[in-house]
N, C-alpha and C positions, 0 to 999 in steps of 0.2 A: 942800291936803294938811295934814292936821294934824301939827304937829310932836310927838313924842315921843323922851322923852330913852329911849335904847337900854341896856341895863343894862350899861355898860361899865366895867372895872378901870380904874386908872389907869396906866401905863410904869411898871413897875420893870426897873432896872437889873440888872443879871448879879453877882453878889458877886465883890469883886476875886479874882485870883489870888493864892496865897500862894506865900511863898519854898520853903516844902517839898511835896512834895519837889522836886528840881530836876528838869529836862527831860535826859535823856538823852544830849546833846550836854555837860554837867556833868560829869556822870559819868565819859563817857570821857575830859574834859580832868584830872579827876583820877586816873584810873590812867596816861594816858599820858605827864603829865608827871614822876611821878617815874620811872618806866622809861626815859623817857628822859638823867633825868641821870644815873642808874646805867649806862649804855649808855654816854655820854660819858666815866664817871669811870674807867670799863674801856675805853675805847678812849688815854684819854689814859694811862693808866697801858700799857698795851700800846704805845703810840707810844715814849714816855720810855726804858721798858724796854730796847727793840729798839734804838732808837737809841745809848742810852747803851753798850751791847754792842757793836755794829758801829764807835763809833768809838772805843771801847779797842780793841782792837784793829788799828785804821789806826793810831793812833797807838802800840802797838806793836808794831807792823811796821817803825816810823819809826825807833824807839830802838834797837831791832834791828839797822840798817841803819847806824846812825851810827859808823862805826869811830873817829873823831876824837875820839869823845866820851869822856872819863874814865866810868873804871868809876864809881868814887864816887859821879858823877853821873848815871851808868843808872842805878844803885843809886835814887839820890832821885826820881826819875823813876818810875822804876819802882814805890814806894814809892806814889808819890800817884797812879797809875795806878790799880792796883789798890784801894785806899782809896777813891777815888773811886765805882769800878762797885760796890764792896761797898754805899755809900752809896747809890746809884741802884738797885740789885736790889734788897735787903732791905728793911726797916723802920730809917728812920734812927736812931732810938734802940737799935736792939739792935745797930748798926755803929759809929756814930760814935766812939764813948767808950773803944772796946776798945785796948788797947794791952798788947805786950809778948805773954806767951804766950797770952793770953786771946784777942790780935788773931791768931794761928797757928792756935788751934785752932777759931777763928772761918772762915778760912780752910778748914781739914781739912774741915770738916763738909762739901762735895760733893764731897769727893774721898774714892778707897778708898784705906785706909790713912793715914798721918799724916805726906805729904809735906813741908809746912810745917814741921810740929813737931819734927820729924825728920832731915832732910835738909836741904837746900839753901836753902831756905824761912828758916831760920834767920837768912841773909843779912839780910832786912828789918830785923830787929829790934835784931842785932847789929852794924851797919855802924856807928856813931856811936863804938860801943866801941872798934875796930879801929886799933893804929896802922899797919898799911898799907891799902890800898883793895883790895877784893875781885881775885881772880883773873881771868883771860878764862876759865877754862873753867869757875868758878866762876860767873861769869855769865849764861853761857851758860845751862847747868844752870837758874839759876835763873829766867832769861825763856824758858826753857821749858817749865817749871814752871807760873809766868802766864801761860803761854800754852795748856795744858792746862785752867787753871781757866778762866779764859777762855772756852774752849771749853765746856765744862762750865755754864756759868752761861750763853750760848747754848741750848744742849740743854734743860736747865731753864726757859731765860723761853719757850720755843718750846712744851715738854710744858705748861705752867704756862697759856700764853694759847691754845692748843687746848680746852684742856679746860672 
């Protein structure tokens, strides 16, 4: 059998694969990872919210409850209460800093009308001034008051993280 060479190419190989574009599985690791930390940065901010509400308010309930306690000191109490969930609801820079009447009508802005600024609310600002310590019915009034915004700012983080 006579040998003959067959007119044959030589193996070439397959040109590599390049980086672009990426396969599909890519893709969706880039859309769904930042959807997912925007998901987490709203759940954690809905967690904080919620919580920081439900236990202003256990806690006053407490101060509330405390007959033994100087007005004076519901008073301060009650002061950093409020200060506090103001700080946890809003934007810290537009709470923090406020003081004086600026902190009352910081205050006013979810409530109708200018209970803070006006009424009873006054207490907060005023207490340091005072050479006696506020009234019992004075008090009352005014952890009532907090306890209306309070509420209020419930109603609010509730409409706020529905939506």
């Amino acid at each position: 059998m006579p040998t003959t060479q067959l007119p044959l190419k030589d193996i070439h190989l397959p040109e590599t694969i390049g980086w672009w574009p990426p396969a599909i599985g890519w893709w969706l690791i880039a859309i769904f990872i930042p959807l997912i930390i925007v998901f987490l940065y709203w759940l954690y901010k809905r967690l904080t919210r919620k919580s920081a509400i439900k236990t202003a308010i256990k806690r006053l309930a407490i101060i509330k409850q405390y007959s033994s306690l100087e007005n004076d000191k519901k008073l301060r109490e009650l002061s950093i209460l409020i200060r506090r969930v103001a700080i946890s609801v809003s934007p810290r820079a537009e709470a923090a800093s406020l003081t004086g009447h600026q902190w009352l009508a910081f205050l006013d802005k979810s409530l109708a009308g200018a209970p803070f600024s006006s009424a009873c609310g006054q207490l907060l600002i005023n207490a340091n001034y005072r050479k006696n310590p506020p009234e019992e019915h004075e008090m009352n009034q005014l952890i009532n008051l907090c306890e209306y915004w309070l509420n209020t700012q419930t109603k609010s983080a509730n409409r706020i993280l529905t939506s």
